[in-house]
C-alpha positions as CSV (number, residue, x, y, z in Angstrom):
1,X,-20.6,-7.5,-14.2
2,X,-17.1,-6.4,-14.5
3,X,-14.0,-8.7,-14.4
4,X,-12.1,-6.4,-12.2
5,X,-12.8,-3.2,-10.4
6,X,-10.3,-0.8,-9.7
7,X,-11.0,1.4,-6.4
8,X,-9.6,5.1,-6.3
9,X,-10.6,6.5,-2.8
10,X,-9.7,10.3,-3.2
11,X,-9.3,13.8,-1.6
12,X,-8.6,16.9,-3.6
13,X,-5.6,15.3,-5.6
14,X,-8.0,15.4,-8.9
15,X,-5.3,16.1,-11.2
16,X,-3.6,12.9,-10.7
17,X,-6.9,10.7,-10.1
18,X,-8.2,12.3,-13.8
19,X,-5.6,11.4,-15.8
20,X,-4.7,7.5,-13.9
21,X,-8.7,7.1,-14.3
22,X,-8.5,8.3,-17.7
23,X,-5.7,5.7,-18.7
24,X,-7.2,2.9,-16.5
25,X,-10.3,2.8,-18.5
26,X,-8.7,3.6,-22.0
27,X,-6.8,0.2,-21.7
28,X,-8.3,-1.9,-19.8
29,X,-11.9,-2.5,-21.7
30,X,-13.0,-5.4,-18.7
31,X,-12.3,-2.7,-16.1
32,X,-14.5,-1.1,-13.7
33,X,-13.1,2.3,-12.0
34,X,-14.8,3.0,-8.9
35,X,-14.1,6.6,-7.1
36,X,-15.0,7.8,-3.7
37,X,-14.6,11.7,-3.7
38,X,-14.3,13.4,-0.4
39,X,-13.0,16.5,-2.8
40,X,-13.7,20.1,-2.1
41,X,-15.0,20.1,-6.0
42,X,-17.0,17.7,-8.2
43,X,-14.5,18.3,-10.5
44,X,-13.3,15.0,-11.1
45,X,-17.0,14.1,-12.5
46,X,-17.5,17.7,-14.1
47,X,-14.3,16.4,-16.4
48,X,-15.2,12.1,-17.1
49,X,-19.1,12.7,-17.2
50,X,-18.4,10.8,-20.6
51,X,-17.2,7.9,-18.7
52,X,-20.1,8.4,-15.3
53,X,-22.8,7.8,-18.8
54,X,-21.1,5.0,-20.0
55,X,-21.6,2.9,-16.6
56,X,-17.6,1.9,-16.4
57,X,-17.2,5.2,-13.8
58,X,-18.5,4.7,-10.7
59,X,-18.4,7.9,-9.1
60,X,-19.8,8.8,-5.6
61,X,-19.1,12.4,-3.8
62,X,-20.5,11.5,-0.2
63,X,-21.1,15.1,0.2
64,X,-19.4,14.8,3.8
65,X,-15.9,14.7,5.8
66,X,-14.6,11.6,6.0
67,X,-11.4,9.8,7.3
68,X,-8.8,7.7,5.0
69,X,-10.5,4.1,6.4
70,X,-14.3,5.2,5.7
71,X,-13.3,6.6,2.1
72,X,-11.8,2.9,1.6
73,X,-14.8,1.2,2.6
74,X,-16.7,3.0,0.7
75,X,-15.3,1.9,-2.2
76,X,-15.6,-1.2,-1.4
77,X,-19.1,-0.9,-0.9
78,X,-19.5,0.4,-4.6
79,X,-17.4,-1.7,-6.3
80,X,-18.8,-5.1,-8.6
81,X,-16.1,-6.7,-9.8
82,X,-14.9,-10.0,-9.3
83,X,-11.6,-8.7,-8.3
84,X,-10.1,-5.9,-6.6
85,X,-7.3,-3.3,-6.6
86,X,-6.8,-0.3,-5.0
87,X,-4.5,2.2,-6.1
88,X,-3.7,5.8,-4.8
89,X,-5.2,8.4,-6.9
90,X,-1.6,9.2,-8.3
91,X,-1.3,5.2,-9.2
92,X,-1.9,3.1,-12.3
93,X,-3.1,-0.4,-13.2
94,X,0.0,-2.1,-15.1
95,X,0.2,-4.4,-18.5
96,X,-1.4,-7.6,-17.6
97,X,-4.0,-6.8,-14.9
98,X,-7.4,-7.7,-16.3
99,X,-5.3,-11.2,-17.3
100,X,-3.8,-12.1,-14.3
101,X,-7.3,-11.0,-12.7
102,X,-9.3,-13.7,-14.8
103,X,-6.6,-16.3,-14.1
104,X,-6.9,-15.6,-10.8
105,X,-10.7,-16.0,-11.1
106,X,-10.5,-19.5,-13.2
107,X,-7.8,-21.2,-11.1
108,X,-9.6,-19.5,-7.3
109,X,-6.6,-17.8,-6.6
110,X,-8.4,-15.2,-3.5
111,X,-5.6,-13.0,-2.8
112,X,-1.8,-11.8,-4.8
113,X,1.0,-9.5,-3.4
114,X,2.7,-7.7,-6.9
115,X,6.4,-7.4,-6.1
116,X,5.6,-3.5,-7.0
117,X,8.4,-3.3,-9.4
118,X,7.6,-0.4,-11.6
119,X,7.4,3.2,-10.2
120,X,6.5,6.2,-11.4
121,X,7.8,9.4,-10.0
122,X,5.3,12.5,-10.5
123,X,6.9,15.7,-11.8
124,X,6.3,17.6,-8.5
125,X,7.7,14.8,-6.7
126,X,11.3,15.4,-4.4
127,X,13.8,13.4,-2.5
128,X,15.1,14.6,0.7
129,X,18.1,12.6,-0.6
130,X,18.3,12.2,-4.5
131,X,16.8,15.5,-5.1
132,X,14.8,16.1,-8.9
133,X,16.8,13.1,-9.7
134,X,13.2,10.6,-9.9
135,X,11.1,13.4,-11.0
136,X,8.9,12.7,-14.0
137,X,10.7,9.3,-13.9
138,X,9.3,5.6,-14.6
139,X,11.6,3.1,-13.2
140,X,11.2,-1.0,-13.3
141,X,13.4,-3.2,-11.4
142,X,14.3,-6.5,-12.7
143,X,11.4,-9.0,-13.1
144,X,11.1,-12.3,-13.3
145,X,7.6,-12.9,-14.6
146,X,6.6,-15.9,-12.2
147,X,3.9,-16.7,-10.1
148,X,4.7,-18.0,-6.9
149,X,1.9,-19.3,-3.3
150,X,2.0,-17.5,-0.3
151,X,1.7,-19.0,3.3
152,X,-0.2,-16.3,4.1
153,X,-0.1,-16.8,8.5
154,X,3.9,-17.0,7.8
155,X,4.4,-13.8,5.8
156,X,2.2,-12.5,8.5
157,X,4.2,-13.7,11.3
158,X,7.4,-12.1,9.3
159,X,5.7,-8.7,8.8
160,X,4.9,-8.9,12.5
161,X,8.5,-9.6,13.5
162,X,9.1,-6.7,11.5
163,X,6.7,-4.0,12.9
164,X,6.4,-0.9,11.2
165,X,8.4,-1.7,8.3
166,X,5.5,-2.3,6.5
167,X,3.4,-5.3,4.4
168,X,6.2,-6.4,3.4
169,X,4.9,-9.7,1.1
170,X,1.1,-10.6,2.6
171,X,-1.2,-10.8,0.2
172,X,-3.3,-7.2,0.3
173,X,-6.0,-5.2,-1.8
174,X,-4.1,-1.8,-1.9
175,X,-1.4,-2.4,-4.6
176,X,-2.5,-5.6,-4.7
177,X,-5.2,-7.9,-5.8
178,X,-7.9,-9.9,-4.1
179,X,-11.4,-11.7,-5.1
180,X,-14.9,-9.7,-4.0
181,X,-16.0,-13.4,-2.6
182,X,-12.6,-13.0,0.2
183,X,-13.5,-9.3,1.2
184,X,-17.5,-9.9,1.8
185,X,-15.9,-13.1,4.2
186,X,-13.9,-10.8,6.0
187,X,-16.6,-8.3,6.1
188,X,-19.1,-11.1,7.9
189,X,-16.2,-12.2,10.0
190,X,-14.7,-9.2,11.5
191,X,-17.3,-6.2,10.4
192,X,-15.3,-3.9,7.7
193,X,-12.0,-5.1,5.5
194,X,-10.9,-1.6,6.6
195,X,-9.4,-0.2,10.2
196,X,-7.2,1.5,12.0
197,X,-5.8,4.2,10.6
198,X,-3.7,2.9,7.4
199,X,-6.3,1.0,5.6
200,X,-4.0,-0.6,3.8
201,X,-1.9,-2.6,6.5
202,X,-5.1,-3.6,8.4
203,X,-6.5,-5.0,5.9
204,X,-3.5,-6.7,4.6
205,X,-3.1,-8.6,8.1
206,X,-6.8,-9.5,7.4
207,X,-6.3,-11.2,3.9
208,X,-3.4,-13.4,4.9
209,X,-5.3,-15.0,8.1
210,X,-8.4,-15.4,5.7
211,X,-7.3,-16.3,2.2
212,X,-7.4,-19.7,1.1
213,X,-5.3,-19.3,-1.9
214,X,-2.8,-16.5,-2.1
215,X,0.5,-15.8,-4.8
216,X,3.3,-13.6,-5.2
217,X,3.3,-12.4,-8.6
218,X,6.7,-11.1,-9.9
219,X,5.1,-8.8,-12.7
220,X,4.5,-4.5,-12.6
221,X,0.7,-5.0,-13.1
222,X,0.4,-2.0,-10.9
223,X,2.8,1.0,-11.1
224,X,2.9,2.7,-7.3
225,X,2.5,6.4,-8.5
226,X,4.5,9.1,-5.9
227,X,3.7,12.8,-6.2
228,X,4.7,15.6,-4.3
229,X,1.1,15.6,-2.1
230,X,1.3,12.0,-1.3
231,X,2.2,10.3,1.9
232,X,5.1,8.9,-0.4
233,X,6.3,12.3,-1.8
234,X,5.7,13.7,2.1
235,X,8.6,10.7,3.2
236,X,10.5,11.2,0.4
237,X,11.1,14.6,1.5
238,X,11.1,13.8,5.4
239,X,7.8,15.5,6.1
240,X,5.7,12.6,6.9
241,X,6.2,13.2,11.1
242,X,5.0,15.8,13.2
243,X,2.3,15.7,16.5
244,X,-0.8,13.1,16.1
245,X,-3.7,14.9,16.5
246,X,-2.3,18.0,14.8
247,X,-1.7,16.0,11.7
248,X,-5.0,16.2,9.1
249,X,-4.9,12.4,8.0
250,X,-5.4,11.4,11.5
251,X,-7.1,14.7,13.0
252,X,-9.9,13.3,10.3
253,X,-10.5,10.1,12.6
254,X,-13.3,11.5,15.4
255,X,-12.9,9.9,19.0
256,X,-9.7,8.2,18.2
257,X,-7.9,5.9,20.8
258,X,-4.4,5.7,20.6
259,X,-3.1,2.6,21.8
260,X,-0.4,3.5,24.8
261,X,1.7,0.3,23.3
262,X,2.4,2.4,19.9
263,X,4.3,5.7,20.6
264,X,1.7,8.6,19.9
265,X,3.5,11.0,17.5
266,X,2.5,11.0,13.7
267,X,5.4,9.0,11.8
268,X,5.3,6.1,8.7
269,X,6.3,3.4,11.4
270,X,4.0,4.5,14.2
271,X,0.3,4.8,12.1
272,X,1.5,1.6,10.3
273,X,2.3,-0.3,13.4
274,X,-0.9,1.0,15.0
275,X,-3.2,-0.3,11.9
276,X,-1.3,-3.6,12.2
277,X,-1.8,-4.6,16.1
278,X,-5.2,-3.2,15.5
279,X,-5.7,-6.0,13.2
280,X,-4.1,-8.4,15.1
281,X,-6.1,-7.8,17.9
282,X,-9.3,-8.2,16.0
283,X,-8.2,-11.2,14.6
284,X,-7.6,-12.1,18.7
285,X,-4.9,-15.8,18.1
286,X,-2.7,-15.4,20.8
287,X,0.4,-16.5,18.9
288,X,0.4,-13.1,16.5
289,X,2.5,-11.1,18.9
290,X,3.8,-7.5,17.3
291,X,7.6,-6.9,17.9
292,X,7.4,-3.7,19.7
293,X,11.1,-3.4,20.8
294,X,11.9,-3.3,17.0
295,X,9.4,-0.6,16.4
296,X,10.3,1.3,19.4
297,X,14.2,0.9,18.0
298,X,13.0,2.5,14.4
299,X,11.4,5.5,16.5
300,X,14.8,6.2,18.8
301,X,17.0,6.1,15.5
302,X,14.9,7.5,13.1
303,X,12.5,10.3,15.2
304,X,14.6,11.0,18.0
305,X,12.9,14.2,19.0
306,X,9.6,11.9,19.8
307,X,11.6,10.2,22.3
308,X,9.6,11.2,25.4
309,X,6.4,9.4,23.5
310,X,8.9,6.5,22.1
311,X,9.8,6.3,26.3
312,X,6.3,6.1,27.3
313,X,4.8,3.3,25.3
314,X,8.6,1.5,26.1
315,X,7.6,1.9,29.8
316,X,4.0,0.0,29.0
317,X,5.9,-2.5,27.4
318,X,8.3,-3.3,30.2
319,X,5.6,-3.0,32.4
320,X,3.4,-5.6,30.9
321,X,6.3,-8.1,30.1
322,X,9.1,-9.7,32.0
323,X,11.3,-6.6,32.9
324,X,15.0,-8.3,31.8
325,X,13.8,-10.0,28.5
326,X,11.7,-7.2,27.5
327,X,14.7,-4.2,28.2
328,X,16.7,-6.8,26.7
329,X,15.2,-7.0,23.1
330,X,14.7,-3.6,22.8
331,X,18.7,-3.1,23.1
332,X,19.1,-6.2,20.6
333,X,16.4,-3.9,18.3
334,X,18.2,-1.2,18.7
335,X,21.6,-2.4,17.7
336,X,20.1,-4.4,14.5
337,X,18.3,-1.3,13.8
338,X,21.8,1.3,13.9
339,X,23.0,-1.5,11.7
340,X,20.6,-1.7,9.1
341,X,20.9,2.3,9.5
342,X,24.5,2.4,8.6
343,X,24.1,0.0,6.0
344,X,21.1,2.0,4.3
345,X,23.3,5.2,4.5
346,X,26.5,3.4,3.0
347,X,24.1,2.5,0.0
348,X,22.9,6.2,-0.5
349,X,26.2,7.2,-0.5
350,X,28.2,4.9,-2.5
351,X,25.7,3.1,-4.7
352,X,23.6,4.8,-7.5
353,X,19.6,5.5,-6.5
354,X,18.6,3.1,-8.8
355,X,19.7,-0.6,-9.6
356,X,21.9,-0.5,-12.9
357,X,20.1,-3.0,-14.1
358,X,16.4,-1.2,-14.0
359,X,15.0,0.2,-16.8
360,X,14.4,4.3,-16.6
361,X,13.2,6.4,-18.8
362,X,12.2,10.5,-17.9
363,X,10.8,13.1,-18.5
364,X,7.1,11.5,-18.6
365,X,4.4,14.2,-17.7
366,X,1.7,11.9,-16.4
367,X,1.2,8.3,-15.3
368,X,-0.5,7.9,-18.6
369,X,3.0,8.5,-20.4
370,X,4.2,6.4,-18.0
371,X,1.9,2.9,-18.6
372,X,2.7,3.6,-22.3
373,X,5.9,3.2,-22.0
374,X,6.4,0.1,-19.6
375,X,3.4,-1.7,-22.0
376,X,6.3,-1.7,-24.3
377,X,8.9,-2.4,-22.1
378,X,7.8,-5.6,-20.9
379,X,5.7,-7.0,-24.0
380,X,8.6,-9.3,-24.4
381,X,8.0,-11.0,-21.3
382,X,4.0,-11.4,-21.3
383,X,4.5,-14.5,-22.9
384,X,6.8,-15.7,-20.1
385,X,3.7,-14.6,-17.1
386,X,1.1,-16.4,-19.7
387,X,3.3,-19.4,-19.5
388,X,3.8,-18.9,-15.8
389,X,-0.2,-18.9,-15.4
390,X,-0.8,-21.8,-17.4
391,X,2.2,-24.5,-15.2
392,X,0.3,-22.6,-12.2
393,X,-1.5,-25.5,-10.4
394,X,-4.2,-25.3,-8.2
């Protein structure tokens, strides 16, 4: 049985999955790569048979539509490993993964957030504000190779006061790590790790009510891959928005309920914030209440032309709270949120893209490149995250 198993769900994006698989396994000789294909083509298997024969590929084509959640859970279902990441197909393990996943395994650490400070930017990859200037471009912030606990109810409650900003630091198993033993709990408790319709929020919200023992780690063991097809490269360039059920990632989900509280247009925010109060409903403790005035702020600033749909699930809202305290927040959500705004586009405007104190180097063709590179970059502070595993107590 593998130490760690790293899940790659996938749809026709093989050029990006082959050559992150292909580095994945290269370096990381206790590592399982487990891939669920919902590809047009086979051709990700046609091109690492080599690695389907040696047993450390785990490739299944369902050989059938499926929808962003299902193509997780499948994964899942395939996967051995003690522990778990998933990763995008256009994302990469990072230096110190399979030892930070046996530390975890030895001292019964269940779930870790990585502070996700190593990027790498995909040569078709574009910026609706800084242009080609992150194409073919690894980046890593400042780290400070520590290990820190998580109250995983209280970042939850914070991500929750926060709706649709994102996971913000719970625990989670995309871009994250967690233990097999947590996700078959979660499966017997609630029925599938996996739901809504951003698989990864959901069952973020999931890991930090059920985890018994969950750490931030300030180390890039995963670099978060963006390429121009992703739903990061799609933001990037402000395309990730348009009509619901026109939109393919959620046209995928068959008899889909939209919840009237969540406005219904296709938006980052919106399928996050839907995912999330999905989960918070399923885990059903009344004190997990989802700001909505703050999300419904985010939709009038940032997607003003969805501000009939914005309007309607406001109206729902009002409806089902006190009147005064409910229009009232929403005005104190929409004043913080101009703020933040104004602050965000001072900082694009005045301040360099990326902190002067991150390390950048360009013109790297693949993610592969990429790994090499920050291996070297941050072999002088392994030492430091072997040290911080070691004072960690249980």
């Amino acid at each position: 049985m593998p130490l760690l198993s790293a899940i790659i769900p996938t749809h026709n994006r093989q050029r990006y999955a082959i050559n992150a698989i292909t580095t994945i396994l290269t370096n990381f000789p206790d590592t399982e790569v487990v891939v669920s294909d919902t590809s047009d083509t086979m051709q990700i298997a046609e091109e690492l048979g080599h690695w389907i024969e040696s047993g450390r590929l785990i490739y299944h084509h369902p050989q059938r539509p499926m929808d962003v959640v299902s193509n997780f859970q499948n994964g899942l279902r395939l996967a051995t490993g003690d522990y778990l990441i998933f990763l995008g197909d256009d994302d990469c393990l990072g230096p110190g993964a399979e030892e930070l996943a046996r530390w975890a395994r030895d001292t019964q650490v269940e779930a870790a957030a990585c502070s996700l400070g190593a990027a790498y930017f995909w040569p078709d990859f574009k910026s609706l504000y800084f242009g080609a200037d992150f194409t073919a471009k690894l980046t890593v912030q400042p780290f400070a190779a520590t290990i820190s606990r998580l109250d995983g109810p209280q970042v939850l409650q914070q991500a929750l006061k926060n709706l649709g900003t994102g996971v913000m630091s719970m625990p989670r198993a995309y871009l994250g790590m967690m233990s097999r033993a947590l996700a078959g709990r979660i499966e017997q408790k609630y029925g599938a790790l996996f739901g809504g319709v951003s698989p990864d929020i959901y069952s973020a919200a999931l890991i930090a009510e059920e985890s018994r023992s969950s750490v931030q780690i300030d180390f890039p063991f995963i670099i978060a891959g963006s390429s121009g097809g992703s739903t990061s490269g799609q933001s990037a360039e402000g395309g990730h928005k348009g009509g619901l059920r026109d939109n393919a990632h959620i046209g995928a989900f068959s008899n889909l309920v939209w919840d009237p509280l969540i406005p219904e247009f296709y938006s980052v925010p919106t399928v996050w914030s839907y995912s999330f109060k999905a989960a918070i409903d399923k885990i059903g403790k009344a004190d997990y209440r989802p700001n909505l005035p703050r999300l419904y702020a985010k939709c009038c600033l940032h997607h003003p032309k969805y501000w009939r749909e914005t309007k309607a699930s406001l109206c729902a809202y009002v409806k089902r709270e006190r009147y005064s305290p409910a229009c009232l927040s929403f005005v104190w959500e929409l004043l913080r949120e101009f703020s933040r705004r104004a602050y965000r586009f001072m900082q694009i405007k005045f301040k360099p893209a990326i902190n002067r104190q991150a390390y950048a180097k360009q013109e790297l063709t693949n993610i592969g490149e990429a790994y090499a590179h920050l291996l070297t970059h941050v072999q002088p502070s392994l030492s430091q995250l072997q040290s911080a595993m070691k004072e960690f107590k249980r």
